[in-house]
C-alpha beads as a LAMMPS data file, in Angstrom:
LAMMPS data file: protein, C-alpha beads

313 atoms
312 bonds

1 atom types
1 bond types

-500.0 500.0 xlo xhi
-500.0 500.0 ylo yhi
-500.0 500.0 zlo zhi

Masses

1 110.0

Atoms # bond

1 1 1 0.000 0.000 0.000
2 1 1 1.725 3.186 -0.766
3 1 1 2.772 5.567 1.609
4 1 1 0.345 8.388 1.452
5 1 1 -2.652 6.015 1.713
6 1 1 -1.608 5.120 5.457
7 1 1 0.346 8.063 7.015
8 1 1 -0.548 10.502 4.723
9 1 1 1.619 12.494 1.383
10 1 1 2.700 15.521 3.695
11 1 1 3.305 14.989 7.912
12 1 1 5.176 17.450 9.833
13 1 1 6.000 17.008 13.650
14 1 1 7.324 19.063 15.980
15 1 1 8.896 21.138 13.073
16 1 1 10.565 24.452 14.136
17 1 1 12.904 26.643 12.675
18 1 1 14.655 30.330 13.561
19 1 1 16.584 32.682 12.521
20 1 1 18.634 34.622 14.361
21 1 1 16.179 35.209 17.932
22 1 1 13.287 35.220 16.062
23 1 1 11.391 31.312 15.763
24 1 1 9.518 31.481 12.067
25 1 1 7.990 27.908 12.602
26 1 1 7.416 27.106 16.150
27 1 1 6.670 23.235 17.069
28 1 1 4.305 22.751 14.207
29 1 1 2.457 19.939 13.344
30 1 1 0.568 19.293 10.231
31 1 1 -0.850 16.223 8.102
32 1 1 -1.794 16.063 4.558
33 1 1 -3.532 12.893 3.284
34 1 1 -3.335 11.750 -0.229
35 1 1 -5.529 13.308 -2.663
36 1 1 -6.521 16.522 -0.809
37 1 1 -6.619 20.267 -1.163
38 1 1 -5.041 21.580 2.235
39 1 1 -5.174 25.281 2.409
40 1 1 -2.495 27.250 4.639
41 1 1 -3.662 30.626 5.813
42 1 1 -2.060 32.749 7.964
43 1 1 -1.075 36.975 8.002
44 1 1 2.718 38.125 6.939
45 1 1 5.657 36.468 8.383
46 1 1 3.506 33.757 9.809
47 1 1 5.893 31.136 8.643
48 1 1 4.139 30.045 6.164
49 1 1 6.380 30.301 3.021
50 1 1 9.377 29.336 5.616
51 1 1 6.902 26.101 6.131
52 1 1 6.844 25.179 2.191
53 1 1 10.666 25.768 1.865
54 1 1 11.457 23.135 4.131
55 1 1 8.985 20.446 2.553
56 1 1 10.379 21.257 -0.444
57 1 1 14.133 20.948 0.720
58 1 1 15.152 24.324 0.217
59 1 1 15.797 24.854 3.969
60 1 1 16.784 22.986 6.536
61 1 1 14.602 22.471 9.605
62 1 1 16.357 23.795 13.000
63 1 1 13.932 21.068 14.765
64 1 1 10.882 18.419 14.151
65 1 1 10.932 15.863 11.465
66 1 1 8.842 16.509 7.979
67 1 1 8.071 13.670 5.755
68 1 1 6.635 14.257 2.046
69 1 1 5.475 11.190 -0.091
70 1 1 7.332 9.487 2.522
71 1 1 10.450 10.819 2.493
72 1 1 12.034 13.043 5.101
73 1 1 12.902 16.238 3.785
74 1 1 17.031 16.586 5.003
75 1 1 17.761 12.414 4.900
76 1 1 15.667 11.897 1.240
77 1 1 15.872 15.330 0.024
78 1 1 16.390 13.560 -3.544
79 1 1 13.647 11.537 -3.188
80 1 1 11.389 14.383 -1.962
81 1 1 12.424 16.265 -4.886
82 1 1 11.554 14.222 -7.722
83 1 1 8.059 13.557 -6.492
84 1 1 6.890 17.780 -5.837
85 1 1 6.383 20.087 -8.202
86 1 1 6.244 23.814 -6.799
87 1 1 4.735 26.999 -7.919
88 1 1 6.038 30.276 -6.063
89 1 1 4.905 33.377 -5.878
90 1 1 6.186 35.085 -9.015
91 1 1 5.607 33.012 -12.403
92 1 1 9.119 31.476 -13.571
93 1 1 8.362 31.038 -17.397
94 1 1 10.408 33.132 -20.245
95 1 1 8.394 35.831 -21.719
96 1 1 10.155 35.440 -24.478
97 1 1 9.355 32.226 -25.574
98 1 1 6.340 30.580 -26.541
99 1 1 4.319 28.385 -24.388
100 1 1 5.132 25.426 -25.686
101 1 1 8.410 26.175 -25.331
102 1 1 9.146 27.449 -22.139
103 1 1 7.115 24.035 -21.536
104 1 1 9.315 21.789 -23.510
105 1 1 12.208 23.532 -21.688
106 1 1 11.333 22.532 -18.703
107 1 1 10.578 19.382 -19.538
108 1 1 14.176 19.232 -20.938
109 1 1 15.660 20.452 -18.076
110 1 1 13.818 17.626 -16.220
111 1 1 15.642 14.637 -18.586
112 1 1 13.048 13.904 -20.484
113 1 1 14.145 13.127 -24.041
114 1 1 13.170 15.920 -27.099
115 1 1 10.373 14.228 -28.571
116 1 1 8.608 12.865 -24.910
117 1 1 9.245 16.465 -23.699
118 1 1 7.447 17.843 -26.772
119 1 1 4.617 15.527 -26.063
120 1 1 4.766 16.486 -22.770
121 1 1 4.568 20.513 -23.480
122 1 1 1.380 19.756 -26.081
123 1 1 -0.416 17.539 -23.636
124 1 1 -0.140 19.893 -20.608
125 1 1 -0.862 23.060 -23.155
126 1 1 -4.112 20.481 -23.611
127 1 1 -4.832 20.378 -19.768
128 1 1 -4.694 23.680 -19.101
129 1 1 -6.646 25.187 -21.895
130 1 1 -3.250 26.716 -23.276
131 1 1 -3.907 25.083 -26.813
132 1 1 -4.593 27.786 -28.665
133 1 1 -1.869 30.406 -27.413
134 1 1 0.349 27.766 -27.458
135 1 1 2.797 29.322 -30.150
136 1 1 2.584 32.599 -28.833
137 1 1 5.194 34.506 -26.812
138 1 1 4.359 33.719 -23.043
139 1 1 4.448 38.061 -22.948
140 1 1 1.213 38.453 -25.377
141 1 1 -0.265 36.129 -21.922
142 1 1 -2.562 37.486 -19.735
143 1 1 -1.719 37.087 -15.735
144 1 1 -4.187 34.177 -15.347
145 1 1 -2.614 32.674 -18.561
146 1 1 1.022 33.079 -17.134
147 1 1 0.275 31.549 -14.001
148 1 1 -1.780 28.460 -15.791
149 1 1 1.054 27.803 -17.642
150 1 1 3.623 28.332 -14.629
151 1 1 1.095 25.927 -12.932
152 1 1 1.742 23.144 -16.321
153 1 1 5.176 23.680 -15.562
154 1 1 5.311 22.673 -12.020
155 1 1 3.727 19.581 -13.306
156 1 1 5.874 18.208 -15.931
157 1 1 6.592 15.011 -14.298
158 1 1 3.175 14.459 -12.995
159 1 1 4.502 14.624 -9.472
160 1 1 1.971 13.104 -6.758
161 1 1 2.188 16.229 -4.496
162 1 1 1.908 19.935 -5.682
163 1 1 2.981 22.980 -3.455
164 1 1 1.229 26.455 -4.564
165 1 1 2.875 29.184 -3.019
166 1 1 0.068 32.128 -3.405
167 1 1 -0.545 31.370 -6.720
168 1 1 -2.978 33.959 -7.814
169 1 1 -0.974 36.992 -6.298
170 1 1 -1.608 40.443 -8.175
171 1 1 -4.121 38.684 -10.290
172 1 1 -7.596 39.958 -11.118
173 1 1 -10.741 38.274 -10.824
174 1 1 -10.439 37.202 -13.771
175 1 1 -7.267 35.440 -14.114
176 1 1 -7.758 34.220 -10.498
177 1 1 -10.709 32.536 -11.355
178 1 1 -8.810 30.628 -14.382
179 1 1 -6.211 29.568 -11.965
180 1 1 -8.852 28.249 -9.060
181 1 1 -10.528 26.480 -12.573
182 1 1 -6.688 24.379 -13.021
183 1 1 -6.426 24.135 -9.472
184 1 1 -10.063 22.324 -8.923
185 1 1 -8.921 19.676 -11.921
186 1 1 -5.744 19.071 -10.951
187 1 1 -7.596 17.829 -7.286
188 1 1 -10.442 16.005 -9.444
189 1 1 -6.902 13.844 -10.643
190 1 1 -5.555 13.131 -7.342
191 1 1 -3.003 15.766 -6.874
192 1 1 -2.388 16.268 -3.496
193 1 1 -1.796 19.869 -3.115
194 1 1 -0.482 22.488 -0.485
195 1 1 -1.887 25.709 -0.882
196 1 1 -0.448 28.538 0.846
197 1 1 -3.172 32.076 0.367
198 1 1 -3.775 35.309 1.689
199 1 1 -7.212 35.028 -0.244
200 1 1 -9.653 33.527 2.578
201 1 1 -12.065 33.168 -0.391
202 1 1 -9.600 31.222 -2.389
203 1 1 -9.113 28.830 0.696
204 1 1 -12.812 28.662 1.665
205 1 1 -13.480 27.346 -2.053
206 1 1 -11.033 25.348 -2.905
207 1 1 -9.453 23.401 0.321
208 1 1 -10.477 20.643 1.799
209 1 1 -9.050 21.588 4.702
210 1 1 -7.198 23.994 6.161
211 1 1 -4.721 25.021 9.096
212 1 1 -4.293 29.052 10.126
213 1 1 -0.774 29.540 11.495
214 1 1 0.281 32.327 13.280
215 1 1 3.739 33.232 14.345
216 1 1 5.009 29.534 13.628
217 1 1 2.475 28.106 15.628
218 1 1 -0.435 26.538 14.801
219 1 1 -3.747 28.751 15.458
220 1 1 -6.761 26.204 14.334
221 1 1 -7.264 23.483 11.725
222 1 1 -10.198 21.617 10.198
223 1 1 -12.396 22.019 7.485
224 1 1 -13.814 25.318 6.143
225 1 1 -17.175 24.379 8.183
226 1 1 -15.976 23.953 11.012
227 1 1 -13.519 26.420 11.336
228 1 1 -16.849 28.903 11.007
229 1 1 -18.554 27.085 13.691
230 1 1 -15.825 27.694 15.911
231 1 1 -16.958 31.439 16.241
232 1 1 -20.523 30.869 15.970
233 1 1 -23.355 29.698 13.812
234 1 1 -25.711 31.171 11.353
235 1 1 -27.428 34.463 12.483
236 1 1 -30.554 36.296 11.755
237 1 1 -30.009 40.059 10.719
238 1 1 -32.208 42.453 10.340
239 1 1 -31.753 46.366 9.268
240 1 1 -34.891 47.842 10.501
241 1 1 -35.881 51.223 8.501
242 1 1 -36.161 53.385 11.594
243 1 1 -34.240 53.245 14.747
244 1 1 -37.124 53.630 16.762
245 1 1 -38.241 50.124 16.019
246 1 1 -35.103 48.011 17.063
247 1 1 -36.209 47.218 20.635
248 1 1 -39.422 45.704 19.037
249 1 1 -37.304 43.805 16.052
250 1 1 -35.044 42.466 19.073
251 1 1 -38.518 41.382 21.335
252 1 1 -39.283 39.301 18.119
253 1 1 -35.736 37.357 16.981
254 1 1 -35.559 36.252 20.786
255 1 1 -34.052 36.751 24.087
256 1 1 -30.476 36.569 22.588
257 1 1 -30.735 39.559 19.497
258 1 1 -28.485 41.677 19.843
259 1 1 -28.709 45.198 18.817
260 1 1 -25.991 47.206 16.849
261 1 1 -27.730 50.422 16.759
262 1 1 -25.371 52.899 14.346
263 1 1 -26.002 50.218 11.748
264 1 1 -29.704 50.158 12.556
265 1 1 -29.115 45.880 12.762
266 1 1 -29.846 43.439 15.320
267 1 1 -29.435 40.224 14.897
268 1 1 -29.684 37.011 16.945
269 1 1 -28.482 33.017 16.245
270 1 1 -30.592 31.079 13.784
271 1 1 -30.132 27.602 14.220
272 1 1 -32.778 26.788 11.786
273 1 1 -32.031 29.282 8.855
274 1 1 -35.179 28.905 6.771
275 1 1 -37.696 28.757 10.184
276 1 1 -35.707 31.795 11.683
277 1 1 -36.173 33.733 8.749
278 1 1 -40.004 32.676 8.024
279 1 1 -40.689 33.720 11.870
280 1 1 -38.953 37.034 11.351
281 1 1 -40.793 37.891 8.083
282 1 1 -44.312 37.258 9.434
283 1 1 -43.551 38.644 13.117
284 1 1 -42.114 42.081 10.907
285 1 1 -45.433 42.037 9.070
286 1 1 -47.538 41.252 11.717
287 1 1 -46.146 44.221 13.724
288 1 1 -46.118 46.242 11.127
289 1 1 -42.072 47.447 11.076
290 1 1 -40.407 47.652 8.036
291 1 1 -37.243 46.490 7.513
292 1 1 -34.592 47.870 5.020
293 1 1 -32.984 43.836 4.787
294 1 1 -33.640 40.832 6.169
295 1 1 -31.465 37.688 5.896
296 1 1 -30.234 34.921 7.255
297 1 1 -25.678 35.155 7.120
298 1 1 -22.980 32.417 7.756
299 1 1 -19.904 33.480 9.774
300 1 1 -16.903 33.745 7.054
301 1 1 -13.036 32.608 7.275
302 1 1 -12.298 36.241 7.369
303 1 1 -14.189 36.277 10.460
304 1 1 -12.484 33.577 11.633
305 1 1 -9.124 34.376 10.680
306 1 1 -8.911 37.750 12.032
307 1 1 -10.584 36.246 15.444
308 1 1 -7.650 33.363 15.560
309 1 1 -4.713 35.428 14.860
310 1 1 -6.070 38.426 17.450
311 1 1 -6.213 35.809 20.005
312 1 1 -2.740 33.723 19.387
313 1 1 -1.055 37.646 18.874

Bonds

1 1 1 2
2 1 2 3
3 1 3 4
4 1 4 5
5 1 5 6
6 1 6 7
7 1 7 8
8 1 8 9
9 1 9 10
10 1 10 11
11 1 11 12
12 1 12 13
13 1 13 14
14 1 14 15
15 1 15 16
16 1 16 17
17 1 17 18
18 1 18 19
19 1 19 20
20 1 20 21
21 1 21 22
22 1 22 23
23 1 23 24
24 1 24 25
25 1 25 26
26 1 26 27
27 1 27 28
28 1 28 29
29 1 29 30
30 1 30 31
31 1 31 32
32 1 32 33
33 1 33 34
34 1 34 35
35 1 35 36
36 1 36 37
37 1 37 38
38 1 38 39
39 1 39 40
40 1 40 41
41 1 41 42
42 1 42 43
43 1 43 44
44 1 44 45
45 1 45 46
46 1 46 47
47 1 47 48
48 1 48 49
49 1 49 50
50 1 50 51
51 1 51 52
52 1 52 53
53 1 53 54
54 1 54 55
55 1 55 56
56 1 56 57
57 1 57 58
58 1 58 59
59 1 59 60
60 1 60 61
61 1 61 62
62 1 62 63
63 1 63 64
64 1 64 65
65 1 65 66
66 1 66 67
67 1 67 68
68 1 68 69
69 1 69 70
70 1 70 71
71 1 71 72
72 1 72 73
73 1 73 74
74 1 74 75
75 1 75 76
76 1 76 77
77 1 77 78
78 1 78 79
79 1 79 80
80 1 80 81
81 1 81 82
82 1 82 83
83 1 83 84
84 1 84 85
85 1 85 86
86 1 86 87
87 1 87 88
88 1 88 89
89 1 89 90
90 1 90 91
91 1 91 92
92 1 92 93
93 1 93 94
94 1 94 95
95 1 95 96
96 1 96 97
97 1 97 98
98 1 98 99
99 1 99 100
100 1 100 101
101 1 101 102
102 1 102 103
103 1 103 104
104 1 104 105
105 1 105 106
106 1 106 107
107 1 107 108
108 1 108 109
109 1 109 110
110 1 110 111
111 1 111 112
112 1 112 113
113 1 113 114
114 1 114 115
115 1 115 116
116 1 116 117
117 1 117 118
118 1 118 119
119 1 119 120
120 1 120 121
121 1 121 122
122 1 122 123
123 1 123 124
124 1 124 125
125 1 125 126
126 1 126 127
127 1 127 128
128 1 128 129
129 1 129 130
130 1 130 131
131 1 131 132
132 1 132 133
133 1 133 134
134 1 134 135
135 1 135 136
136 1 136 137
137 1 137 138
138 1 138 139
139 1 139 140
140 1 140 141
141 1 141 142
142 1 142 143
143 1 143 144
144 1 144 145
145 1 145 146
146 1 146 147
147 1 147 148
148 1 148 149
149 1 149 150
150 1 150 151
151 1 151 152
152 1 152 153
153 1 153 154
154 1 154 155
155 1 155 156
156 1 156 157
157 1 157 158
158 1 158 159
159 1 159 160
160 1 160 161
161 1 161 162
162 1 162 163
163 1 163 164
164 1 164 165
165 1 165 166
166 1 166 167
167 1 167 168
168 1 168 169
169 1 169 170
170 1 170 171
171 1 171 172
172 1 172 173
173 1 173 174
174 1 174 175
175 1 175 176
176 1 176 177
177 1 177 178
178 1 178 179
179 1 179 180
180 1 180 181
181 1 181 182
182 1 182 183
183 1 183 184
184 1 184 185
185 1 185 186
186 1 186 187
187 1 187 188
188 1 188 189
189 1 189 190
190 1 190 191
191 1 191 192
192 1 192 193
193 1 193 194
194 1 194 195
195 1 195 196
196 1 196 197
197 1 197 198
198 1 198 199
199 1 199 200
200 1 200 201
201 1 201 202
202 1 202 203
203 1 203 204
204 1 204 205
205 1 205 206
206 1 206 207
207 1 207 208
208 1 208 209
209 1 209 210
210 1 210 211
211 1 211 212
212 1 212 213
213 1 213 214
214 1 214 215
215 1 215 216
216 1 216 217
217 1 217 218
218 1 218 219
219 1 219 220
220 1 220 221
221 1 221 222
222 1 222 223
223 1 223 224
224 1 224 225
225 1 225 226
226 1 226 227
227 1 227 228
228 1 228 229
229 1 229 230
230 1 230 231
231 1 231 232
232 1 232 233
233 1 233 234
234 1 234 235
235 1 235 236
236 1 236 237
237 1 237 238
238 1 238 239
239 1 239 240
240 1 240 241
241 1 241 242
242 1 242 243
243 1 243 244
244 1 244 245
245 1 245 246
246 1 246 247
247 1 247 248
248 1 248 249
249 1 249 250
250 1 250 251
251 1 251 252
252 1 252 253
253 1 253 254
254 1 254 255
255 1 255 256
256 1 256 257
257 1 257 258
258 1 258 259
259 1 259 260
260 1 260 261
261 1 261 262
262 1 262 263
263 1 263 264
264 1 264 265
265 1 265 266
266 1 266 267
267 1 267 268
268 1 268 269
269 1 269 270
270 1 270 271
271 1 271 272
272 1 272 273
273 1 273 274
274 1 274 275
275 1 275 276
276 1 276 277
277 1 277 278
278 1 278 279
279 1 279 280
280 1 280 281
281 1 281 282
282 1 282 283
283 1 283 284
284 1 284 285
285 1 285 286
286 1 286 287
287 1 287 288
288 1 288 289
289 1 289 290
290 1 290 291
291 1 291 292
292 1 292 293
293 1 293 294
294 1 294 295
295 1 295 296
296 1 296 297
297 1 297 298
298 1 298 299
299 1 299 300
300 1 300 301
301 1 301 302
302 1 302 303
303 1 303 304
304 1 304 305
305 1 305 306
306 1 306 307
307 1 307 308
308 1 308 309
309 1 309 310
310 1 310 311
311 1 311 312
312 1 312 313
């Protein structure tokens, strides 16, 4: 049975690392399983780019152990390397040549022979809907283009685990949305991928999971779900037209509304999102009040986020 299926394609323990007085990773602990989307979110100097240069051996960890497809990152560093493929930051590709061959080049530069890495460079073109712009200079690309076919590159040799370092940096909705589109099929095929993101959005809707790391420590993990339900479940809000009704709109959404009144809102928990909000609408009719909006809102990772890293500050 191969590795990932029992202990899973990325495990870190105990991994810490400094520099100088200052600890970037502190004691962290993570575990990937095959096949999944695992989103890493955390604010600036975090540790989480310091976290994805160690899996991918270009640093060595000051403590812990790391393990990736099985193979520790310092002892195996070979090994780990020629089963990653990594996308940083900043697209890599030559904007002077063509798609195809910037891809063939890399495929070159990772031994395949000229006509497999040819085949290689049309078939990825294929995957990622580069086809068509395949003979033109990767500088006519747009950003989403670029980073689709910085994304191809990383994947030349079809390596089992994927590391995206913020891939969709300085990119506009757009071009984000074409690189979320690559990122979703390259899960649907088994990748297992790493996803590092300032973009709570981007990590809501594409990770399976995801860890929040703060100051090289880790702040919360689990799915998108349940990170949410951590600070709460769905609530009722309602933004009554006049202020002088929010004591009444409170009396009716239950002993535990709460009323903001500068925003004219008060809301209260809705356990039951479609009977809170039928109760609300007839009790606002009923008593006459009228209501500017009504609705029923899930807490968001943003909320979340910000809520983790204020408390682990």
């Amino acid at each position: 049975m191969p590795y990932g299926t029992l202990y899973g394609m990325i495990r870190v323990t105990g991994l810490g690392k400094r520099f100088g007085a200052t600890p970037a990773l502190d004691s962290l602990d993570l575990h990937v399983p095959e096949g999944q989307v695992h989103g890493l979110l955390g604010p600036n100097g975090a540790g989480k780019t310091t976290l994805v240069r160690i899996l991918t051996t270009l640093l060595r960890p000051g403590a812990g152990q790391a393990r990736v497809a099985g193979f520790d990152v310092v002892r195996q560093a070979a090994d780990v390397r020629r089963h990653i493929g990594l996308v940083g930051q900043h697209a890599a590709v030559d904007e002077l040549l063509t798609g195809r061959q910037n891809l063939a080049m890399f495929a070159r530069l990772s031994h395949l022979p000229p006509r497999a890495a040819t085949a290689r460079a049309d078939q990825l073109l294929d995957q990622f809907g580069l086809a068509d712009a395949g003979r033109k200079p990767a500088k006519d690309y747009s950003g989403g283009m670029r980073r689709r076919l910085d994304l191809a590159a990383g994947l030349i040799l079809a390596p089992p685990v994927l590391f995206l370092d913020e891939p969709t940096t300085g990119l506009d909705p757009r071009g984000r949305d074409q690189v979320w589109s690559a990122i979703r099929d390259l899960a649907g095929r088994g990748a297992t991928i790493l996803l590092t993101t300032q973009y709570l959005e981007e990590a809501d809707r594409l990770a399976d999971r995801i860890s929040i790391i703060d100051g090289g420590r880790l702040a919360a993990a689990g799915t998108p779900a349940e990170l949410k339900a951590t600070i709460g479940g769905d609530r009722i809000e309602v933004v009554a037209a006049s202020a002088a009704d929010l004591a009444a709109v409170a009396a009716l959404l239950g002993p535990y509304a709460h009323i903001d009144e500068e925003a004219r809102r008060v809301s209260a928990p809705a356990p039951d999102r479609v009977a809170a909000l039928t109760r609300a609408v007839r009790g606002l009719e009923e008593a006459a009040i009228a209501a500017e909006d009504i609705g029923v809102r899930r807490p968001t990772l943003d909320e979340v986020f910000l809520r983790l890293t204020e408390r682990i500050t």
